[in-house]
SEGULUM-386218 format. One record per atom (N, C-alpha, C, O): x, y, z. Coordinates in steps of 0.2 Angstrom, whole numbers, plus 5000, padded with zeros to 4 digits. Layout:
N
XYZ;...
//
This chain:
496
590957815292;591157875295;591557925291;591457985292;592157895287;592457945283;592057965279;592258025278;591457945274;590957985270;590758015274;591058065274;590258025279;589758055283;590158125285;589858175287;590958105285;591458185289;591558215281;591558275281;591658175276;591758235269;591258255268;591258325267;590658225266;589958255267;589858315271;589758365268;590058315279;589858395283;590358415282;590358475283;591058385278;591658445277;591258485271;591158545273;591058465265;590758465257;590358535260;590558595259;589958515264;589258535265;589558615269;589358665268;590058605274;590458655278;590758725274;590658785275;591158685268;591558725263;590858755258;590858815256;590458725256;589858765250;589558805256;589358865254;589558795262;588958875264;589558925266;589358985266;590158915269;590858955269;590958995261;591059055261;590858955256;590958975249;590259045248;590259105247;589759015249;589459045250;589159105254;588759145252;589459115259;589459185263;589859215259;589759265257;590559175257;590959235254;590759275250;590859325249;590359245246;590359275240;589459345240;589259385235;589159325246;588759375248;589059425251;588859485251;589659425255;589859475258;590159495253;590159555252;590559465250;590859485241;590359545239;590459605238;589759505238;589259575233;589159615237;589059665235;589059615244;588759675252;589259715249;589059775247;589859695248;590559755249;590459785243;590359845243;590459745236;590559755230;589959815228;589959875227;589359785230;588459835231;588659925236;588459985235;589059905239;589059975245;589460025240;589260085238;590259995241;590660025238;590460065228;590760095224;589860035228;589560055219;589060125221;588960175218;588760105227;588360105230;588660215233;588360275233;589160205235;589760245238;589860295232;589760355231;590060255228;590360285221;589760335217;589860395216;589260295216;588760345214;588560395218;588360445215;588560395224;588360465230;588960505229;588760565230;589560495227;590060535227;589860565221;589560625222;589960545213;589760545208;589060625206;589060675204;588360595209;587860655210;587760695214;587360735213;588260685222;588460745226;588760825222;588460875222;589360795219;589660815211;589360845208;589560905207;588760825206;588360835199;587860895204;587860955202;587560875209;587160915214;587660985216;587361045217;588160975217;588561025220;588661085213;588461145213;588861065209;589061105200;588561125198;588561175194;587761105200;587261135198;586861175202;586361205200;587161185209;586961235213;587461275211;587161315209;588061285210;588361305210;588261355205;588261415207;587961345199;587761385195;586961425196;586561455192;586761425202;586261465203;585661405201;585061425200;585761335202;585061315199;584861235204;585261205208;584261225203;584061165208;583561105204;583161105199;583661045210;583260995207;582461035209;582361075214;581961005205;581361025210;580860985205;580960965199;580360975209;579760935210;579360945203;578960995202;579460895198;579060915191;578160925192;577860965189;577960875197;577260865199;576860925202;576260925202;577160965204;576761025209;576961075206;576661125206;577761075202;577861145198;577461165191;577461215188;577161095189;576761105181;575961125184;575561165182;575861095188;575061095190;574661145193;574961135199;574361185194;573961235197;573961215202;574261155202;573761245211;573661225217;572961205217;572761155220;572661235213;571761205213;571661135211;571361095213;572161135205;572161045203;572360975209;572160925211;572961035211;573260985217;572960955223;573060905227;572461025224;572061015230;571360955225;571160895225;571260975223;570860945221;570860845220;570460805221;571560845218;571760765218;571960745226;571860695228;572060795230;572160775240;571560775242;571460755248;570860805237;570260795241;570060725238;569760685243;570260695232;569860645230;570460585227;570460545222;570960585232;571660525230;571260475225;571560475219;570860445224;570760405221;570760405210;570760365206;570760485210;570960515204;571360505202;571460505196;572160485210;572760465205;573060405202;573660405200;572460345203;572460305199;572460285191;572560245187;572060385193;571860395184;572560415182;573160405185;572460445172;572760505172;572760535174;572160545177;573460595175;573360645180;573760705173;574160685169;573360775175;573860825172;574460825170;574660765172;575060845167;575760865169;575760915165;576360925163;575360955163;575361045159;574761025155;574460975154;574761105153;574261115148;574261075142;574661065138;573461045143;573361005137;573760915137;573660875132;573960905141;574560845143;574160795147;573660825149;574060745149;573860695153;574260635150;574260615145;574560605157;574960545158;574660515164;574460535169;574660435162;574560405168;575160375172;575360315171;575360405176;575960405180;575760395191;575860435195;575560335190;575160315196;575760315201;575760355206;576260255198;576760215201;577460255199;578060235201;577460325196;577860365193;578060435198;578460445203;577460495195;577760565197;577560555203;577860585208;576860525205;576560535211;576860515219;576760545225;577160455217;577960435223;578360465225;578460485231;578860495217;579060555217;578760615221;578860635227;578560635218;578160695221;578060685232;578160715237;577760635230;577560615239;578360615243;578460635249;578760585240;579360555244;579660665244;579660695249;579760675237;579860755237;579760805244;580060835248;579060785243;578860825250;578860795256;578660835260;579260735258;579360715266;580060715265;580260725271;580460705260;581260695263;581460735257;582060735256;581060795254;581560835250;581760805244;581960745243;581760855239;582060835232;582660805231;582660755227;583260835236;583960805234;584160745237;584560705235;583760735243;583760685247;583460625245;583760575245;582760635241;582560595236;582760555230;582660495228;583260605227;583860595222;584260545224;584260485222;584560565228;584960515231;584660445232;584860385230;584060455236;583760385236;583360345233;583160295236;583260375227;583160345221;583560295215;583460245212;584360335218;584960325215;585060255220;585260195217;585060255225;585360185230;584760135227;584760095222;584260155230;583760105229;583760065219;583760005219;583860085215;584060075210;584660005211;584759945210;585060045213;585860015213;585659935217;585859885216;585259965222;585159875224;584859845221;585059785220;584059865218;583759805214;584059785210;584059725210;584559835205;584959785202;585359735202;585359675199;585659755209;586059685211;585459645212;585259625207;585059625220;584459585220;584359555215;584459495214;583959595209;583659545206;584159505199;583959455195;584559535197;585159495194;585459435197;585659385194;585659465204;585759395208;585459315208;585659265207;584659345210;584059295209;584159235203;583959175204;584359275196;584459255190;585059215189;585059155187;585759255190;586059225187;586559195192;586959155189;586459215200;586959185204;587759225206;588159215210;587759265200;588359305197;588459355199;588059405199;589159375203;589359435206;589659495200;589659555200;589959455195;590059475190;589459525185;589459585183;589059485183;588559495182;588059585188;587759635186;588059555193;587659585197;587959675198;587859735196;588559635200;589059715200;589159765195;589259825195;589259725189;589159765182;588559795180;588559845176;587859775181;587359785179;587259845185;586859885184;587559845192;587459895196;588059965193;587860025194;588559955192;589059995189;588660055186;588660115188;588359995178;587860035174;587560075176;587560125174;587160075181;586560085184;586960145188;586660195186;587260155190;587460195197;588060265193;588060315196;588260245187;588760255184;588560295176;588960335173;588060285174;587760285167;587560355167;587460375173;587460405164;586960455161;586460445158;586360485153;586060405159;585560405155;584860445158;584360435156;585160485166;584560505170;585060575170;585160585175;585360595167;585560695166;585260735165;585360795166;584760725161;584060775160;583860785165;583560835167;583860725170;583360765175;583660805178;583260825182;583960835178;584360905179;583860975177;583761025179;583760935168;583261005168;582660995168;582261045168;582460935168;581860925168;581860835174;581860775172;581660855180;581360825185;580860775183;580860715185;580360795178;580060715179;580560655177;580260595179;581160655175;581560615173;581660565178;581760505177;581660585184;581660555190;581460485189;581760435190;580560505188;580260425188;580560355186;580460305189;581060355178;581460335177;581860275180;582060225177;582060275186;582260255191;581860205194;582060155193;581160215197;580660175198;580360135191;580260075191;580460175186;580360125180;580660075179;580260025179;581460065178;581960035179;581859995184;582059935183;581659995189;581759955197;581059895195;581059835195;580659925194;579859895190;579959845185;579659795185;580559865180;580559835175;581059775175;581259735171;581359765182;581959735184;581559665186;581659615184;581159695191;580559655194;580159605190;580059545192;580059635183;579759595181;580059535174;579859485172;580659575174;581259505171;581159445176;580959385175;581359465180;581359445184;581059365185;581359315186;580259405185;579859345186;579559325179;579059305177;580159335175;579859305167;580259265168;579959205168;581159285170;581459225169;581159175173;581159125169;580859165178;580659095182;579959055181;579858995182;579559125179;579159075175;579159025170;578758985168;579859045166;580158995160;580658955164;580858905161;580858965170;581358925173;581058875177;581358815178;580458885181;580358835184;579658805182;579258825178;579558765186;578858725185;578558735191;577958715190;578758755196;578458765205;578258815205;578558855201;577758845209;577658915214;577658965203;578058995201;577158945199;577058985194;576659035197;576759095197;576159005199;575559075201;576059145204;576159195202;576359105209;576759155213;577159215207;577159275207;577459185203;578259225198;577759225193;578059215188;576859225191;576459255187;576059325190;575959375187;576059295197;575759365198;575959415199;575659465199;576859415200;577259445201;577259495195;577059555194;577459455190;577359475183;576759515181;576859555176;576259505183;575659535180;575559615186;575159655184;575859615191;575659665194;576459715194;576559775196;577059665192;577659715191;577359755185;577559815185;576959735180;577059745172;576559825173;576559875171;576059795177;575459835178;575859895181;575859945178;576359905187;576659955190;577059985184;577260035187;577259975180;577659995175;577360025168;577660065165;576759995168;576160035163;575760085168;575360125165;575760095173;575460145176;575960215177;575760265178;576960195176;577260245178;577260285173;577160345175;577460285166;577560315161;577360275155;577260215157;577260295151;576960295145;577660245140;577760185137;577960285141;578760235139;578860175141;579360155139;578160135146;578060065145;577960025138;578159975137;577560075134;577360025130;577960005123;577859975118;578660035126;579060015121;579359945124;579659905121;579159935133;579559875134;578859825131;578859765128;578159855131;577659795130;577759775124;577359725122;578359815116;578159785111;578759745111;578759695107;579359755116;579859695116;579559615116;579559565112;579059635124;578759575126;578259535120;578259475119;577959595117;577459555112;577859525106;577659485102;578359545105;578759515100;579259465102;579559415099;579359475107;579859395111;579259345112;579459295108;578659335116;578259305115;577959255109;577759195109;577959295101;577959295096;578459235094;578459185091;579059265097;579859205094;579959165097;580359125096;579459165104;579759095110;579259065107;579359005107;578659075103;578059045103;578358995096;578158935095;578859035090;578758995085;579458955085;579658915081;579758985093;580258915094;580058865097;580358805095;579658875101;579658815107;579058765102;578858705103;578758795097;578058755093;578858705089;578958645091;579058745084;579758725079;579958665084;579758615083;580258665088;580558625092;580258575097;580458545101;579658565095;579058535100;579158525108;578958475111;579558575110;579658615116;578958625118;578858685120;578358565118;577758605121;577558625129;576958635130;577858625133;577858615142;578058705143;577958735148;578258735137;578358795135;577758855132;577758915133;577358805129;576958855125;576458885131;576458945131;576158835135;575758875139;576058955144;575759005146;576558935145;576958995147;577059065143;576959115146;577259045136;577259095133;576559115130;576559165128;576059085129;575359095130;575259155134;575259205131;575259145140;575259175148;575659245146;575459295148;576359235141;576659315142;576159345136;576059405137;575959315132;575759355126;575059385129;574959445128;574559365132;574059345133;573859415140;573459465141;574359395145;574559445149;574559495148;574159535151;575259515142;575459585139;574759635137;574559685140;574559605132;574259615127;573359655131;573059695130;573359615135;572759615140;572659705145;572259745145;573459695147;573559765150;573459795148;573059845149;573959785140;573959845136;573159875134;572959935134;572959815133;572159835129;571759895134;571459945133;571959865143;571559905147;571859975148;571460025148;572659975147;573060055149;572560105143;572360165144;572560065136;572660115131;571660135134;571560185136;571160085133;570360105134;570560165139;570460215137;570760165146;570660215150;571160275148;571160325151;571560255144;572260315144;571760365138;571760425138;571360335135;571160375130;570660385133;570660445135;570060365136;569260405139;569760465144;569560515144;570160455147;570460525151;570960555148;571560565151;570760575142;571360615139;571060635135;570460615134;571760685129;571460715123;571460655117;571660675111;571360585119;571660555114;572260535110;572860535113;572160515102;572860535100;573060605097;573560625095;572460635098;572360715095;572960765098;573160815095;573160725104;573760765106;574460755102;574960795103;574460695096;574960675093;574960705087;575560715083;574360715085;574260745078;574160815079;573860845074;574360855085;574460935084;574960955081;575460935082;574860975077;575661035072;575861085076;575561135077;576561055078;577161115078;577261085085;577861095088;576861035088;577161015095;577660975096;577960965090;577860925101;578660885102;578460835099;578760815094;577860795101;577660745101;577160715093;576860655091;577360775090;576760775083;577060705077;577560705075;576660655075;576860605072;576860635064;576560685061;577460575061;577360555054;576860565051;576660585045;576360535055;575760535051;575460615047;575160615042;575660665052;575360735050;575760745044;575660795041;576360715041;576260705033;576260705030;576560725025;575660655031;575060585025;574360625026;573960635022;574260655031;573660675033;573560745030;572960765029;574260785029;574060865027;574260865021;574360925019;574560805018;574760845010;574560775006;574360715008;574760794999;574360734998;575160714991;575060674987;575660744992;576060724987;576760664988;577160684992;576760604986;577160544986;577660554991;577760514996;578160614990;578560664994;578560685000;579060705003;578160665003;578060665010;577760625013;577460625019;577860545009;577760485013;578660465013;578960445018;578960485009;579660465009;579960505012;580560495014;579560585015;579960615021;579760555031;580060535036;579160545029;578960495034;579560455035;579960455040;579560425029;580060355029;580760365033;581060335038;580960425030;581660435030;581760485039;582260485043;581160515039;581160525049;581260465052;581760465056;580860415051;580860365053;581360285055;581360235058;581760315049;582260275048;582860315050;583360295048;582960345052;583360415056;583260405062;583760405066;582460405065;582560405072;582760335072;583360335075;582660275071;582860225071;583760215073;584060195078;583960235069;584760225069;585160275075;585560275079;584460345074;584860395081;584560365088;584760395093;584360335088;584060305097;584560245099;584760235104;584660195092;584960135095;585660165096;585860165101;586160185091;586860235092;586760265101;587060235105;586360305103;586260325107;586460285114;586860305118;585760225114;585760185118;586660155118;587060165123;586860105111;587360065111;588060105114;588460065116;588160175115;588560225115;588560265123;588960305125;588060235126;587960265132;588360245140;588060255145;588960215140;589560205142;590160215138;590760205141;590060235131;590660255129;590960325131;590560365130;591460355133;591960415136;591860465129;591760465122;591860505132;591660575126;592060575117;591860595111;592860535119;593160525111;592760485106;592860485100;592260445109;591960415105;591060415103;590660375099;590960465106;590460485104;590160515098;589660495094;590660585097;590360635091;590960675091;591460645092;590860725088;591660765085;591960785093;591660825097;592460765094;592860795103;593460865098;593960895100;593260865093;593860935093;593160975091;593261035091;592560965090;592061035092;591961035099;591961085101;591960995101;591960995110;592561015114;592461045119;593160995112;593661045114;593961115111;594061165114;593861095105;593861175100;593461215100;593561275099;593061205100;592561265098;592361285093;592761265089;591661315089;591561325084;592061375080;592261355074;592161425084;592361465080;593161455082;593461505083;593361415082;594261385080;594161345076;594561355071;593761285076;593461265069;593561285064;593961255059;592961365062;592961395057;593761435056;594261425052;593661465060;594361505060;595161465057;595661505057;595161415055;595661365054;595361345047;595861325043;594861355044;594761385036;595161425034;595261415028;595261465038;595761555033;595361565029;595561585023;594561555030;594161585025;594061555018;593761595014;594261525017;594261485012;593661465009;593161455013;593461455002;592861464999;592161525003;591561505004;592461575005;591861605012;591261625010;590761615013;591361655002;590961664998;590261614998;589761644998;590361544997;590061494995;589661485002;589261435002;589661515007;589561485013;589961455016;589861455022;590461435016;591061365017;590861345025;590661295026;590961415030;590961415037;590461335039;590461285042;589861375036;589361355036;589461275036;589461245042;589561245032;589561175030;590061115034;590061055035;590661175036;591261145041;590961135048;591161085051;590661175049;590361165056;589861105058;589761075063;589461115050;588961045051;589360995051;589160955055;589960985048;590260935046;590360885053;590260825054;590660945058;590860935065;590160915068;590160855071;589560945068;589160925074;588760865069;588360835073;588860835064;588360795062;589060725060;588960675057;589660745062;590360675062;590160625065;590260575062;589760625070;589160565073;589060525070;589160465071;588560535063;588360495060;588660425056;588460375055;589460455055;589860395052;589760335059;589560285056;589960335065;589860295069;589260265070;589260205071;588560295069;587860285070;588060205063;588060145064;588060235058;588060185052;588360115054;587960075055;588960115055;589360065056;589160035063;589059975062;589060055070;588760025074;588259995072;588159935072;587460055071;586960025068;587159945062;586959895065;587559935057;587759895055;587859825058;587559775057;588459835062;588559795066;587959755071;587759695070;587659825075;587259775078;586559735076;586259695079;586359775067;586059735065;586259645064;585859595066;586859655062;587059585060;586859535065;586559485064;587259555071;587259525077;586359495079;586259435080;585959545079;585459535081;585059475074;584859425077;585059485069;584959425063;585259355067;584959305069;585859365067;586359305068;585859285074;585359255072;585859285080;585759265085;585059245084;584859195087;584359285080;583859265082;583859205075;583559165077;583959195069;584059155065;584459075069;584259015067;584959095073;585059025079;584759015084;584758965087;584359065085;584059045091;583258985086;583058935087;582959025081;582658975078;582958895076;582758835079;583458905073;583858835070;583958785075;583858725076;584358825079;584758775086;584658805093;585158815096;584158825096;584058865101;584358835107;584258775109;584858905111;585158865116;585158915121;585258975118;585058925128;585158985133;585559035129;585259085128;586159025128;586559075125;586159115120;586059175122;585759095115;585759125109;585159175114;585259225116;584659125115;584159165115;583859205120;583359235120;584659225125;584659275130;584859325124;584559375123;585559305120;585759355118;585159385113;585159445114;584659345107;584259375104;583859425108;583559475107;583859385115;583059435118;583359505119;583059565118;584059495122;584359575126;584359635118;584159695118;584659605111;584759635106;584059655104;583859695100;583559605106;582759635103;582559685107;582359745105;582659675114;582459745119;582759795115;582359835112;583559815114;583759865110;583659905105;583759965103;583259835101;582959855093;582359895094;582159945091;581959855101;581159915103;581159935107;580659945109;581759965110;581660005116;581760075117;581860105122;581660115107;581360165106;580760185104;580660245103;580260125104;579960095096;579260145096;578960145091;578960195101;578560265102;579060285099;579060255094;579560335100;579760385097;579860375090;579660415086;580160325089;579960325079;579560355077;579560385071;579060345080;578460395073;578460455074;577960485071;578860495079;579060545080;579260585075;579660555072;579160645071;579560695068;580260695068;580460705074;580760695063;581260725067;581360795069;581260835065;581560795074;581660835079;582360875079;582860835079;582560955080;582960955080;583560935085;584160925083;583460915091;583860905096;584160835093;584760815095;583860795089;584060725086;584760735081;584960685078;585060825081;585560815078;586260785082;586860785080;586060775087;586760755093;586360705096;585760705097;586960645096;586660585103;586560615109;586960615114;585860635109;585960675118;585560635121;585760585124;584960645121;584260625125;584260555126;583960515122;584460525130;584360435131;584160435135;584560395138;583560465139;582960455143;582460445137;581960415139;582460455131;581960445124;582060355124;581660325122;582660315127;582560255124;582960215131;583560195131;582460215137;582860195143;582760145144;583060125149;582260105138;582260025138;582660005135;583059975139;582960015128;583560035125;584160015128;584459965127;584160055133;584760065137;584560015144;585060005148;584059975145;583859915149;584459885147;584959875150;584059855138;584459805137;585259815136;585559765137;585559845134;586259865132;586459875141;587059855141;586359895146;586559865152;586759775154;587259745155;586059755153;586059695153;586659645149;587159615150;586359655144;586959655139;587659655140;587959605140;587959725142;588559715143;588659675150;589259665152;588359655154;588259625160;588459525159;588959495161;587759525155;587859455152;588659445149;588859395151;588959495146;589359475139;589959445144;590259385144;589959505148;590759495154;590459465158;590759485163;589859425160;590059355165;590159295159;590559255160;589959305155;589859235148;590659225147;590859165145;590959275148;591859275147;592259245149;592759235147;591959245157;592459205163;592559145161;593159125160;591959095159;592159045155;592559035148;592658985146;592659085147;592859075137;593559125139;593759145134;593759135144;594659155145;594759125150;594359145154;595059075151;595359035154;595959065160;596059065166;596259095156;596759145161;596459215166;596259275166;596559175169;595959225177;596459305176;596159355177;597059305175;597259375175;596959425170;596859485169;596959365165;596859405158;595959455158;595759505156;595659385161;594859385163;594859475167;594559535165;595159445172;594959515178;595359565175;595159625177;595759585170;595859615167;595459645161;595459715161;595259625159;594459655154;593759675159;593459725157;593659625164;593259655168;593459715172;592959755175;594059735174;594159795177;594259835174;594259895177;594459845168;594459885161;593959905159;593959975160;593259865157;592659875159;592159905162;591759945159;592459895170;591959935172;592460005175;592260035179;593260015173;593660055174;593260135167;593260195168;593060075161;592760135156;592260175158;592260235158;591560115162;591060155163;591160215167;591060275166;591460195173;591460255177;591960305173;591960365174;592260285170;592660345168;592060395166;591860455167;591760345161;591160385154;590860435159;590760495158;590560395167;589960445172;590460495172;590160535169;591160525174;591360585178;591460615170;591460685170;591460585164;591960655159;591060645154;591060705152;590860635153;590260625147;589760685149;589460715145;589760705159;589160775156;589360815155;589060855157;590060845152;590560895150;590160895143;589560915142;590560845138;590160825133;589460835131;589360875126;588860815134;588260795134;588060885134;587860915129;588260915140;588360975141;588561025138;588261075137;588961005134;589161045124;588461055120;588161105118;588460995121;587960975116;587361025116;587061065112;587061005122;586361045127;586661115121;586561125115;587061145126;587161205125;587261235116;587361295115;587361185112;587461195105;586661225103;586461285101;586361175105;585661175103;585061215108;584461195109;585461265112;585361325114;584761295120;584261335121;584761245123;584461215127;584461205136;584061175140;585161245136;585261255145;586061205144;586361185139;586361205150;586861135152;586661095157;586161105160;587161055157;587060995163;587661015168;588161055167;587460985174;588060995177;588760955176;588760905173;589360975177;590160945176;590360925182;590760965185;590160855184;590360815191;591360835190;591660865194;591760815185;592360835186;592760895186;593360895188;592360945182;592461025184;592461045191;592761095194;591861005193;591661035201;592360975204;592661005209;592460915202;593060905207;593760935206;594260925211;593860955202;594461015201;594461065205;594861085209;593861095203;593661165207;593861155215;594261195217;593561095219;593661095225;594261065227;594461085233;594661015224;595361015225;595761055222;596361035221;595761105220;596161165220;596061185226;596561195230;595361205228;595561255235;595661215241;595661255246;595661145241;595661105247;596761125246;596961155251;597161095239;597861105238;597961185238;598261215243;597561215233;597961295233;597561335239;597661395240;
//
């Protein structure tokens, strides 16, 4: 009888332990949840304010004849669908939701509810995974709190991004479980093969998560062989096999309804590859301008991404952003004027980034070697979460690389270009601060890094589109809105 009563006390205390800590993340979820609506009401408020609005990238780029024409025959939007002149994306699961949702519940209202729905799959399926409030609420913070969706301010397709993110969340998801469990495979396969497929229908910017996966694949395949880890292989089979398969089907139909790659090899456009400088000149000279674009967008995407919760001091030069150009110069006294000088001091200011880019880029080389060379030798959960999250960020620009450099690539601005990138370095810092609870023993010291933590990100959401906002405007491109300008403005006149 005394076992049988500790047993239902046992069993009493674990489902008590366990409500708490659901209502823990209900509370933790809403209030993240709260913070972010306050945060883009701000952003939404500052951008009317200046005379300007979100609107519907899908019916604003396309003719009314086109439009009518896809409501006569829906079945078209399976395909590619227009987004301008000369442009075809297959965007099934992307602009066209958007777009639908746009026209019943309105652009701004959509916004909003793009931003929640986000904010919960995060928790959800992080939960699923790792059981972790720490974990769930941090990867929701990211999500709720980040800049990496401030374009869509000036450009609205950025929207889909969200749905992207939510897709891509989905299908971790059911990768973890299919390496996790041995039960209900078909179920956390199919999952995976029909999240993967909604994710290669939304944007084109899937195919930088399919080269993560084809090269993780690639490394689980010649660990679990090395390891004779075989109950493994057919799994990783199934990821390679899967992948590769979509992609074969995205790319045959992405090209029979389009201009091909012929859209990539236009000269003077955004999109124009490395390659148009093997293809149009024939001197050694312009295989090492290749190289060197290339290795340039490389280190400007991941800086980009690893930077995208850091607060504006740590970005790029904050005395050109505080000062101004011409306080900058003016603090010369004209000094070598003759030579240009102005000139060179001002590059100095907007290209100071780059020392940072090196030395980070360094760092996270190291790290990412480190981990996937242990995850070969001594493979253990640890390593080989940490390898996969640092390989995500190694390719989750890995399209834009063969890109030209571009002049906007003079400032870390754009990280809707590497929002896989910016997957993993969410995840990432998610993982890092649950992994820690264990490895600081002093609960004060713990909650104290974690509330520092995620005290920085939101800081980075309210002061970073000032900054980012600079920048735009350097490069003569428009601004973003200023969520904390707009809450001064309106506490001044709520106080004075």
């Amino acid at each position: 009888m005394p076992n049988s009563g500790t047993a239902r006390n046992d069993k009493f205390s674990t489902k008590t332990r366990k409500f708490g800590e659901i209502k823990f993340l209900v509370a933790g979820t809403a209030i993240v949840a709260l913070g972010n609506f306050f945060l883009k009401y701000l952003e939404l408020s500052n951008l009317h304010r200046s005379g300007l609005f979100l609107s519907d990238f899908f019916t604003s780029v396309n003719s009314r004849a086109y439009l009518d024409s896809l409501l006569n025959a829906p079945w078209k939007l399976l395909l590619p669908v227009e987004i301008g002149p000369d442009s075809m994306r297959w965007t099934t699961t992307g602009l066209i939701p958007v777009a639908a949702s746009n026209h019943f519940l309105g652009v701004d209202t959509t916004f909003y509810l793009l931003n929640t729905l986000l904010i919960v799959s995060s928790v959800l399926t992080s939960w699923f995974v790792f059981r972790s409030k720490v974990f769930s609420l941090t990867l929701a913070i990211c999500m709720g709190f980040g800049t990496q969706f401030i374009h869509s301010y000036n450009n609205s397709s950025i929207l889909l991004l969200y749905l992207f993110i939510i897709y891509a969340e989905i299908n971790l998801l059911a990768l973890y479980y299919i390496f996790k469990r041995q039960n209900h495979q078909t179920l956390f396969r199919t999952i995976f093969v029909l999240s993967l497929i909604a994710l290669a229908l939304c944007w084109e910017m899937w195919l930088d998560y399919f080269v993560f996966l084809f090269l993780l694949s690639l490394i689980l395949f010649c660990v679990f062989s090395r390891r004779k880890m075989r109950e493994f292989l057919p799994k990783t089979r199934f990821l390679l096999i899967s992948s590769v398969c979509i992609a074969l089907g995205y790319f045959l139909v992405r090209f029979a309804y389009s201009s091909g790659v012929s859209e990539f090899l236009a000269k003077g456009q955004e999109g124009e590859t490395i390659l148009n400088y093997l293809l149009n000149n024939h001197s050694i000279a312009y295989v090492i301008t290749a190289v060197e674009d290339m290795i340039s967008n490389i280190i400007t995407y991941i800086y980009i991404a690893l930077t995208n919760y850091f607060p504006p001091p740590f970005i790029s030069s904050f005395s050109l952003f505080y000062l101004g150009k011409d306080a900058i110069i003016s603090n010369q006294y004209g000094y070598a004027a003759s030579y240009g000088s102005a000139a060179f001091v001002y590059n100095h200011h907007v290209f100071l980034w780059y020392f940072g880019a090196g030395i980070l880029f360094a760092i996270f080389c190291y790290f990412l070697l480190k981990y996937l060379i242990q995850s070969f030798k001594k493979p253990t959960p640890h390593s080989l979460i940490l390898s996969s999250l640092l390989l995500m960020i190694a390719t989750g620009s890995f399209t834009h690389l063969f890109i030209k450099y571009r002049f906007y690539l003079s400032l870390p601005l754009f990280s809707y270009k590497c929002i896989v990138s910016i997957i993993g370095v969410s995840l990432l810092i998610s993982y890092l601060l649950m992994y820690l609870r264990d490895r600081i023993p002093n609960r004060q010291k713990y909650f104290s890094v974690l509330g520092a933590s995620w005290l920085v990100i939101v800081i980075a959401g309210f002061t970073r589109p000032a900054l980012l906002s600079d920048m735009l405007n350097l490069l003569k491109m428009g601004t973003y809105p200023d969520p904390l300008m707009e809450l001064a403005i309106r506490l001044y006149h709520l106080f004075f």
